[in-house]
N, CA, C and O atoms as a GROMACS GRO file, in nm:
protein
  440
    1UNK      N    1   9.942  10.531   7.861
    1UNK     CA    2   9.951  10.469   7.990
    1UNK      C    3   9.867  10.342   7.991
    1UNK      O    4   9.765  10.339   7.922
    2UNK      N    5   9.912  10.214   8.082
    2UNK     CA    6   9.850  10.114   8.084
    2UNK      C    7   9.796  10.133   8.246
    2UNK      O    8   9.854  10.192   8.338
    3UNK      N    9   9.656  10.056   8.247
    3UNK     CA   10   9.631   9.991   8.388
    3UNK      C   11   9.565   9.877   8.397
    3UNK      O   12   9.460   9.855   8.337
    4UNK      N   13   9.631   9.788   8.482
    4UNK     CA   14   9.592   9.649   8.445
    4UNK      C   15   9.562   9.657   8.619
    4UNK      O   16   9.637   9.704   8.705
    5UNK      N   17   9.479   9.618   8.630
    5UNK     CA   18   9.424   9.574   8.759
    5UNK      C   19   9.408   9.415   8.834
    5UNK      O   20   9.295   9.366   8.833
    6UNK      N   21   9.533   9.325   8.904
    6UNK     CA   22   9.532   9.190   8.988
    6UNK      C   23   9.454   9.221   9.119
    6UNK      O   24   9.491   9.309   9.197
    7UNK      N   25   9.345   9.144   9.138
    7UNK     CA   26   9.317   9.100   9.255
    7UNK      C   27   9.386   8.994   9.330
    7UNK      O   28   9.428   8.886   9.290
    8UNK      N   29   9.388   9.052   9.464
    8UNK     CA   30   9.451   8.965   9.574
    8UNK      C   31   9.354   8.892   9.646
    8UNK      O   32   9.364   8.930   9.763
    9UNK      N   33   9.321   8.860   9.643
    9UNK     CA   34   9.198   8.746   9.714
    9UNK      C   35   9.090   8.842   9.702
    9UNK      O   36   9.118   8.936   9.629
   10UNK      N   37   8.965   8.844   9.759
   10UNK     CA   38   8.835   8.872   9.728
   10UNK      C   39   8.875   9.031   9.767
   10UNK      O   40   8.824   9.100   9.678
   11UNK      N   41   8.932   9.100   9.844
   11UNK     CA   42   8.951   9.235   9.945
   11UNK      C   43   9.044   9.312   9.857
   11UNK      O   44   9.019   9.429   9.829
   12UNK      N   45   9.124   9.264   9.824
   12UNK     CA   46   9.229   9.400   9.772
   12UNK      C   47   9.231   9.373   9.622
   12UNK      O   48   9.204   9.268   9.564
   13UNK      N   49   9.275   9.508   9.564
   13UNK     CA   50   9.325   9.462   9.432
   13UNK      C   51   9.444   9.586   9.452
   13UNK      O   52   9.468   9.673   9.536
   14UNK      N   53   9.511   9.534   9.306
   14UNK     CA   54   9.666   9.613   9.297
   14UNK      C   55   9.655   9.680   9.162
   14UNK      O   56   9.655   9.610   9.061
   15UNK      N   57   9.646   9.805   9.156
   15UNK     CA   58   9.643   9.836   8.980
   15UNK      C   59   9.738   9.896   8.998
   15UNK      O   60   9.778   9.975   9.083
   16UNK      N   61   9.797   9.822   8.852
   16UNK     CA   62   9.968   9.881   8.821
   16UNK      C   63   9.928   9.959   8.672
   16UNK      O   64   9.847   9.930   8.584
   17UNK      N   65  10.022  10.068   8.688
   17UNK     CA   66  10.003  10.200   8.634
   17UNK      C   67  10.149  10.185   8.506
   17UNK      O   68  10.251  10.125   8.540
   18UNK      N   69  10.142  10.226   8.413
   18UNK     CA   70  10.263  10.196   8.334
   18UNK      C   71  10.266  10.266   8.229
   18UNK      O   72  10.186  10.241   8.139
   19UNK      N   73  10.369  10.379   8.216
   19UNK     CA   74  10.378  10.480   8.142
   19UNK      C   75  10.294  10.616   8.198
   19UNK      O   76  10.231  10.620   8.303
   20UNK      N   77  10.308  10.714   8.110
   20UNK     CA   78  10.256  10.857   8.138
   20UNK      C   79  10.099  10.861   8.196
   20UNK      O   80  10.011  10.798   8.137
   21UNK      N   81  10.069  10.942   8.317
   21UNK     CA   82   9.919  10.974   8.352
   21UNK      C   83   9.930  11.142   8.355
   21UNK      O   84   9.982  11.198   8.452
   22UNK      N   85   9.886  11.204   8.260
   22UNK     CA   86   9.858  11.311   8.235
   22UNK      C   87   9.686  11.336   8.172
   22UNK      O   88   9.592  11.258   8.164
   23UNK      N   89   9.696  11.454   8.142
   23UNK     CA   90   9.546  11.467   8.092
   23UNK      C   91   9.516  11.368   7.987
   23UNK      O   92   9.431  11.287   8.023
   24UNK      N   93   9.565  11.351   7.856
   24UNK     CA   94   9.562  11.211   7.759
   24UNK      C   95   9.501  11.076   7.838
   24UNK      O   96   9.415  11.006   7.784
   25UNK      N   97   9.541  11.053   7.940
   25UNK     CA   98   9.546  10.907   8.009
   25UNK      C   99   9.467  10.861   8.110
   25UNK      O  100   9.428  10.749   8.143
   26UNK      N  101   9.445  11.017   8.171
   26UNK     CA  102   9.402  11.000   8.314
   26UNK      C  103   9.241  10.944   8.320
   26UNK      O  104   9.189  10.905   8.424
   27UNK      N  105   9.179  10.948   8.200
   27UNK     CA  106   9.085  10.899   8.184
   27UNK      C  107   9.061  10.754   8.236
   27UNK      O  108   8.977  10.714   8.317
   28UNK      N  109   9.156  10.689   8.167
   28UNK     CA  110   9.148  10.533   8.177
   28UNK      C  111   9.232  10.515   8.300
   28UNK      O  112   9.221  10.395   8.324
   29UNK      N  113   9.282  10.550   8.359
   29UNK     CA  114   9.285  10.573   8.515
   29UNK      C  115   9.188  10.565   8.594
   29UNK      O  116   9.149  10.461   8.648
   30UNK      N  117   9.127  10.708   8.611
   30UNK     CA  118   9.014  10.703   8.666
   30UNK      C  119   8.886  10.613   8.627
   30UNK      O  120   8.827  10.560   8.722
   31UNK      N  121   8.832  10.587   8.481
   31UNK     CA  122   8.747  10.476   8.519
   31UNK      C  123   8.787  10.344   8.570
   31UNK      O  124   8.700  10.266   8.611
   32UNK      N  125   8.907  10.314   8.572
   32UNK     CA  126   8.981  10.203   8.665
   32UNK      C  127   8.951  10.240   8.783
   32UNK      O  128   8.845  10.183   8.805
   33UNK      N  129   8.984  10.310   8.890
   33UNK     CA  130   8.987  10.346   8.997
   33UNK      C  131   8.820  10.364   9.035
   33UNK      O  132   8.797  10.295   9.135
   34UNK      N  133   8.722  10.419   8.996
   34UNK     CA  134   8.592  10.436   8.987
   34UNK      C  135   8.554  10.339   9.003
   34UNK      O  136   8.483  10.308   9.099
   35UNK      N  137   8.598  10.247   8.894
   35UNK     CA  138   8.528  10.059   8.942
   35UNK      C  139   8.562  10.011   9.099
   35UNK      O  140   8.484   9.960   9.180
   36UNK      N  141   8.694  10.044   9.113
   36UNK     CA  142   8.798   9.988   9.243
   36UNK      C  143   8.681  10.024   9.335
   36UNK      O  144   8.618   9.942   9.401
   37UNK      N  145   8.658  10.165   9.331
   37UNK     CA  146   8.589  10.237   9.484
   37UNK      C  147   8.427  10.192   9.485
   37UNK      O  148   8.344  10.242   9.561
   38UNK      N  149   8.398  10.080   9.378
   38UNK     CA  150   8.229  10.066   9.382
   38UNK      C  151   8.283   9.953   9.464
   38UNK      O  152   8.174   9.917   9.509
   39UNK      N  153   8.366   9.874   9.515
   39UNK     CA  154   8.369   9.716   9.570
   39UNK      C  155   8.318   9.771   9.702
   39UNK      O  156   8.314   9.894   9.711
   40UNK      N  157   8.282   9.703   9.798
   40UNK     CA  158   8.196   9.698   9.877
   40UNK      C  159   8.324   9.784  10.007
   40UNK      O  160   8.318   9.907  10.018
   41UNK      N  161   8.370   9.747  10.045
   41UNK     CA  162   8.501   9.812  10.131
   41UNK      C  163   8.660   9.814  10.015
   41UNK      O  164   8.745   9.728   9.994
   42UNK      N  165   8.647   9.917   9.977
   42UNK     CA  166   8.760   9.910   9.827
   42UNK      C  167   8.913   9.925   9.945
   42UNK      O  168   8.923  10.000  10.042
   43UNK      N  169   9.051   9.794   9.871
   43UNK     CA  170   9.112   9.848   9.964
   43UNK      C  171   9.223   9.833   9.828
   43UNK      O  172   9.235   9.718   9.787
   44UNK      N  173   9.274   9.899   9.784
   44UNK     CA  174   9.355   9.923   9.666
   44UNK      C  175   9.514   9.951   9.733
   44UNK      O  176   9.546  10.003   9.840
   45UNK      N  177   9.600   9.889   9.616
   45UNK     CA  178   9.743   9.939   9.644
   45UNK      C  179   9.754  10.006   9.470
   45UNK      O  180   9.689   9.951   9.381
   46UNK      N  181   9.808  10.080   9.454
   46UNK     CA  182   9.833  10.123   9.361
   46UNK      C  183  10.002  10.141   9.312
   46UNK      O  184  10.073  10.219   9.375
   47UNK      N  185  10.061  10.058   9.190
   47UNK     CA  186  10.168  10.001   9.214
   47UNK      C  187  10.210  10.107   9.073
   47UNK      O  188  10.167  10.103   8.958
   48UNK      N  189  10.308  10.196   9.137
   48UNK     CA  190  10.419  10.331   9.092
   48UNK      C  191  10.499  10.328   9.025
   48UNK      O  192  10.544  10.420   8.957
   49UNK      N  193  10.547  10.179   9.034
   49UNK     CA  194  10.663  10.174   8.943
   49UNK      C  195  10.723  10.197   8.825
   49UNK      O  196  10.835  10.243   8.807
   50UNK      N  197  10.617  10.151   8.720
   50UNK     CA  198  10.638  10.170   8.615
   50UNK      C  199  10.573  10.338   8.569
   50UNK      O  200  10.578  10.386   8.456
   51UNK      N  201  10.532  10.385   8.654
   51UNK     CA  202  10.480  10.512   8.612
   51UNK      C  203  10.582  10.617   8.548
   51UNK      O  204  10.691  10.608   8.605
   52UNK      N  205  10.582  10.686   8.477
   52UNK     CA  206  10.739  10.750   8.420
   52UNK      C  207  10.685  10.895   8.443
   52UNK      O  208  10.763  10.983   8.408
   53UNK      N  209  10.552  10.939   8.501
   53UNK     CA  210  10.531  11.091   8.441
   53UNK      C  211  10.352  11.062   8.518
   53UNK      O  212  10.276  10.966   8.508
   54UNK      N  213  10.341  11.175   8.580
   54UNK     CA  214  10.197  11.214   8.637
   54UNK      C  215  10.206  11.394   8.650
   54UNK      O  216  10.299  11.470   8.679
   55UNK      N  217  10.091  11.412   8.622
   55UNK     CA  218  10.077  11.593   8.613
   55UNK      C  219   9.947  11.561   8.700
   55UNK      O  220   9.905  11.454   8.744
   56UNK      N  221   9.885  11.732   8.710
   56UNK     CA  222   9.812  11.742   8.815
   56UNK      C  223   9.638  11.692   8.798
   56UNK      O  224   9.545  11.710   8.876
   57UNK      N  225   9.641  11.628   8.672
   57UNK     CA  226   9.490  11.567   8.658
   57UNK      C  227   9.516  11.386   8.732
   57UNK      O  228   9.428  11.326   8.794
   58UNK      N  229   9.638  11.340   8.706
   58UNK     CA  230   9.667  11.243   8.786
   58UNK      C  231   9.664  11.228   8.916
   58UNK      O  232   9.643  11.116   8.964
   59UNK      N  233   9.684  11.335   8.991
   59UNK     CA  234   9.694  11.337   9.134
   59UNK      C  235   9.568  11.397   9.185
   59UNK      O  236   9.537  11.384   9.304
   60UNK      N  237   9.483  11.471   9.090
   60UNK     CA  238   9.334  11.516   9.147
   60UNK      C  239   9.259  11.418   9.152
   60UNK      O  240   9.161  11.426   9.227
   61UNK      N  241   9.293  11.241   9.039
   61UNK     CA  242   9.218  11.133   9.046
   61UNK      C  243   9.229  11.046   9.188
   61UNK      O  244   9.147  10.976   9.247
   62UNK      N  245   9.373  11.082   9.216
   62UNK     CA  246   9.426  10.977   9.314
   62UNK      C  247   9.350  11.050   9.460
   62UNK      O  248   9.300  10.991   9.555
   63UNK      N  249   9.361  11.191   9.437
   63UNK     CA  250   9.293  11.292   9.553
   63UNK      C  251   9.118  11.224   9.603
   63UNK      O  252   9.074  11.194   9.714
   64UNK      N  253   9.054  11.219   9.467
   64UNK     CA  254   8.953  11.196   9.449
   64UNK      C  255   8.904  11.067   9.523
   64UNK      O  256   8.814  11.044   9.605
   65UNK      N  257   8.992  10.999   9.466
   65UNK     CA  258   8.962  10.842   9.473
   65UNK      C  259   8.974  10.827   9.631
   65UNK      O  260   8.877  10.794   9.700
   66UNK      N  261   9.087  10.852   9.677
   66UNK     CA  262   9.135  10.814   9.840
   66UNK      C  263   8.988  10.898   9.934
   66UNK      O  264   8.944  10.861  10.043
   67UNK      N  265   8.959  10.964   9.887
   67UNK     CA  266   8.794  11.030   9.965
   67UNK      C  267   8.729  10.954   9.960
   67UNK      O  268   8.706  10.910  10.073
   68UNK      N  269   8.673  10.899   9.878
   68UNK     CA  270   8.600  10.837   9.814
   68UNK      C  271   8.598  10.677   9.884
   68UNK      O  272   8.500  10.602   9.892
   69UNK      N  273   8.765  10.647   9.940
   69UNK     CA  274   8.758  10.502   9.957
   69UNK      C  275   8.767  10.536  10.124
   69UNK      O  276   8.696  10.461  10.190
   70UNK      N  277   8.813  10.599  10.174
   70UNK     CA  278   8.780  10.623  10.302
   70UNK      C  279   8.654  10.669  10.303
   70UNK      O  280   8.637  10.686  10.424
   71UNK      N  281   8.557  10.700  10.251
   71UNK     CA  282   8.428  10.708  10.282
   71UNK      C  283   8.354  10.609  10.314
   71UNK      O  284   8.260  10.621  10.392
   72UNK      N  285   8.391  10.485  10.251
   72UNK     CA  286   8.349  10.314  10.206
   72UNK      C  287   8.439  10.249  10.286
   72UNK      O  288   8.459  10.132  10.254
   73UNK      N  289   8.522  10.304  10.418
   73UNK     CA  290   8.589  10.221  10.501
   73UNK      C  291   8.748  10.203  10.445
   73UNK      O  292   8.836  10.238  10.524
   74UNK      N  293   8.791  10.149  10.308
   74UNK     CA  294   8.876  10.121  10.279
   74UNK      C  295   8.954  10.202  10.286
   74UNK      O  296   8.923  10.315  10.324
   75UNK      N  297   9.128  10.155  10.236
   75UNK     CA  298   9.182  10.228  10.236
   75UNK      C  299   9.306  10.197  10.074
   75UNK      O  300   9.317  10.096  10.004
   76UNK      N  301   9.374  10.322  10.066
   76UNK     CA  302   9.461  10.308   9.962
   76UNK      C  303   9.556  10.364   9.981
   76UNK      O  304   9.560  10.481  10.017
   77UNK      N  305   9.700  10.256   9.953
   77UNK     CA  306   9.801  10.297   9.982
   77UNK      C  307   9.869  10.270   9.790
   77UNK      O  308   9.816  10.200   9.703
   78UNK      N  309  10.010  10.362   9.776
   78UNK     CA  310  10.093  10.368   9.692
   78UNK      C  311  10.205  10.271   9.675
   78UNK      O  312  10.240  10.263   9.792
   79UNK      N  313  10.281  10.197   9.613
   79UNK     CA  314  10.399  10.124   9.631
   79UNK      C  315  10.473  10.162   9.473
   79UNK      O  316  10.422  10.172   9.361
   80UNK      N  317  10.575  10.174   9.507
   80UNK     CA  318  10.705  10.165   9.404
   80UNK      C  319  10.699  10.298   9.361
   80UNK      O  320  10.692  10.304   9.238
   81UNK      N  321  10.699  10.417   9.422
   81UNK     CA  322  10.710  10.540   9.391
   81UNK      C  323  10.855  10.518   9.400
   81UNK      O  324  10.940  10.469   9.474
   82UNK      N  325  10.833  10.602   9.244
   82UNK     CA  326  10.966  10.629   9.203
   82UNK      C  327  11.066  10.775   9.263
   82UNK      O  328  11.020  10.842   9.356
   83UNK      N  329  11.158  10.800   9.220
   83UNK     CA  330  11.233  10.886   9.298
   83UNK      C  331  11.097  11.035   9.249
   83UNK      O  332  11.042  11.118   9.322
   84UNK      N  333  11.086  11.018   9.129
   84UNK     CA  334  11.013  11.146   9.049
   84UNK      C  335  10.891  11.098   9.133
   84UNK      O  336  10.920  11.138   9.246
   85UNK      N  337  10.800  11.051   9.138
   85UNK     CA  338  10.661  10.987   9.247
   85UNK      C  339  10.678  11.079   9.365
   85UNK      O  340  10.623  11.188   9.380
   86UNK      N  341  10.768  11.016   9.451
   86UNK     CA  342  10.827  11.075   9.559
   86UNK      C  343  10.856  11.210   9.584
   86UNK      O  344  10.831  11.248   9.698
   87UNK      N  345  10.897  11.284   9.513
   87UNK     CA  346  10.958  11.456   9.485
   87UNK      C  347  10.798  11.503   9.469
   87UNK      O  348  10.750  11.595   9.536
   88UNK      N  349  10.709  11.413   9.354
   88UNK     CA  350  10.624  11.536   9.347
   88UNK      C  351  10.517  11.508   9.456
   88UNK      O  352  10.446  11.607   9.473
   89UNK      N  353  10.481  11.396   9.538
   89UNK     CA  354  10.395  11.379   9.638
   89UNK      C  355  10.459  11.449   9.746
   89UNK      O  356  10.365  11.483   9.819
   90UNK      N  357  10.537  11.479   9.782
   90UNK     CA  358  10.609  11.578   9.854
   90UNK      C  359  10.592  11.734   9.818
   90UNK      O  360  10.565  11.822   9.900
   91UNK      N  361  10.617  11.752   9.651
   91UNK     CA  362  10.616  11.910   9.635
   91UNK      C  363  10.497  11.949   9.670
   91UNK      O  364  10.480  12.053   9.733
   92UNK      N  365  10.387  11.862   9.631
   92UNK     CA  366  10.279  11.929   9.641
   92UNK      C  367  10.172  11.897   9.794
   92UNK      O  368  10.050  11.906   9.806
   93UNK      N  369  10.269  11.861   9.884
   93UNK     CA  370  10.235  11.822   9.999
   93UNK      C  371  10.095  11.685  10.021
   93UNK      O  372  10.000  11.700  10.098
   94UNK      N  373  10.114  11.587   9.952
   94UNK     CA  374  10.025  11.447   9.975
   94UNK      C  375  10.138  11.359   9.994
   94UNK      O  376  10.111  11.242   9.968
   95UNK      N  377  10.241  11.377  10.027
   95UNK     CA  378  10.315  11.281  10.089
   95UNK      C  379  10.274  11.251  10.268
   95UNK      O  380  10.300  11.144  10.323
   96UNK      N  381  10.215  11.353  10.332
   96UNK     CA  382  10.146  11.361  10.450
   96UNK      C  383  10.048  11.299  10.423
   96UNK      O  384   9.999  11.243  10.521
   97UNK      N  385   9.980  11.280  10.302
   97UNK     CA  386   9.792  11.200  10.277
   97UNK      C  387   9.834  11.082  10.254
   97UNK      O  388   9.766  10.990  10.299
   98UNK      N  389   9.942  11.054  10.189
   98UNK     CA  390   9.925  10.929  10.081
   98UNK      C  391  10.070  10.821  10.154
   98UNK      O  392  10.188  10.841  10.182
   99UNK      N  393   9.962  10.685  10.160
   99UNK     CA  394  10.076  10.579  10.261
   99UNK      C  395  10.129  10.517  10.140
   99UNK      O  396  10.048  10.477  10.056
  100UNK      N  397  10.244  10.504  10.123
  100UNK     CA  398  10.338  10.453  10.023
  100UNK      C  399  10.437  10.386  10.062
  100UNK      O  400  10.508  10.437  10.149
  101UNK      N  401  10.467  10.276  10.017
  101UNK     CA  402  10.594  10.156  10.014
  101UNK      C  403  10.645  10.116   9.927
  101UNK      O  404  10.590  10.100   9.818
  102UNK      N  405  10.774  10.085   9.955
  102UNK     CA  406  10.852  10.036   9.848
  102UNK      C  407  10.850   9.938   9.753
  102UNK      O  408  10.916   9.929   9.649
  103UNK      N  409  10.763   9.863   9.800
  103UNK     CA  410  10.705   9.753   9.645
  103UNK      C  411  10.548   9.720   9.724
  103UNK      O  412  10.511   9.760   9.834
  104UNK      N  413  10.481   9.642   9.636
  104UNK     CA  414  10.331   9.577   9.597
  104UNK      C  415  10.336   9.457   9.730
  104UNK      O  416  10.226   9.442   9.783
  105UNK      N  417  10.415   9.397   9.770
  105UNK     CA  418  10.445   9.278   9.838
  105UNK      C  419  10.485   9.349   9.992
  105UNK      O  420  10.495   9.270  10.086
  106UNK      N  421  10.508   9.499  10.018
  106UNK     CA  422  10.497   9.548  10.158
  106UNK      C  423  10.334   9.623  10.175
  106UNK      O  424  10.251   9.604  10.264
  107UNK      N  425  10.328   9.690  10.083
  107UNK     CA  426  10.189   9.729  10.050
  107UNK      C  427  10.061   9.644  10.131
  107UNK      O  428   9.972   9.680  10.208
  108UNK      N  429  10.100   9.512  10.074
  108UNK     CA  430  10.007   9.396  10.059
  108UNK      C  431   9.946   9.364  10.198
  108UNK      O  432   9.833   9.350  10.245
  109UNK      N  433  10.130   9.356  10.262
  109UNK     CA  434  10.177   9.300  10.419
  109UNK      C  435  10.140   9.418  10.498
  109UNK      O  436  10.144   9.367  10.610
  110UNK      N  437  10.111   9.524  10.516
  110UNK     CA  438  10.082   9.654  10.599
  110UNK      C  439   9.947   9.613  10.654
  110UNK      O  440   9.885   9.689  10.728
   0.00000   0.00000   0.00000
């Protein structure tokens, strides 16, 4: 899995996720995301698209992280969940936690 992290002006950044986040990966995930939530009010979009595959150490990071950034004010939303994104933030009921849009550029605009 890749994560490359763009900042949007000084306040947001967008880390796009690309390929598998399972136990192998989720590492370099989470110390991505760990950095995100030290910014002073962290307000992250986290961009789905290219994601092909997340198991449940992926979604305990994302669990983690969203505490973590609402603790610090900010907030984090999802974009480009894929149909598979979608099914499993639903199966496992964080489709009620987690604000998600259809691309990085509505995300941005919310």
């Amino acid at each position: 899995m890749q994560a490359t992290v763009i900042d949007h002006g000084s306040h947001i950044a967008v880390l796009r996720l690309v390929g598998e986040l399972d136990a192998d990966t989720a590492g370099t995930m989470h110390r991505t995301l760990a950095r995100l939530v030290e910014r002073p009010v962290p307000r992250i979009v986290v961009d789905l698209a290219g994601l092909t595959f997340c198991d449940s150490i992926g979604l305990s990071a994302f669990i983690t992280s969203k505490h973590a950034i609402n603790d610090r004010g900010g907030w984090l939303r999802f974009a480009g969940t894929s149909p598979f994104m979608a099914e499993l933030f639903t199966a496992v009921g964080l489709s009620r936690h987690f604000v998600t849009f259809r691309n990085v550029a509505e995300a941005l605009a919310a």
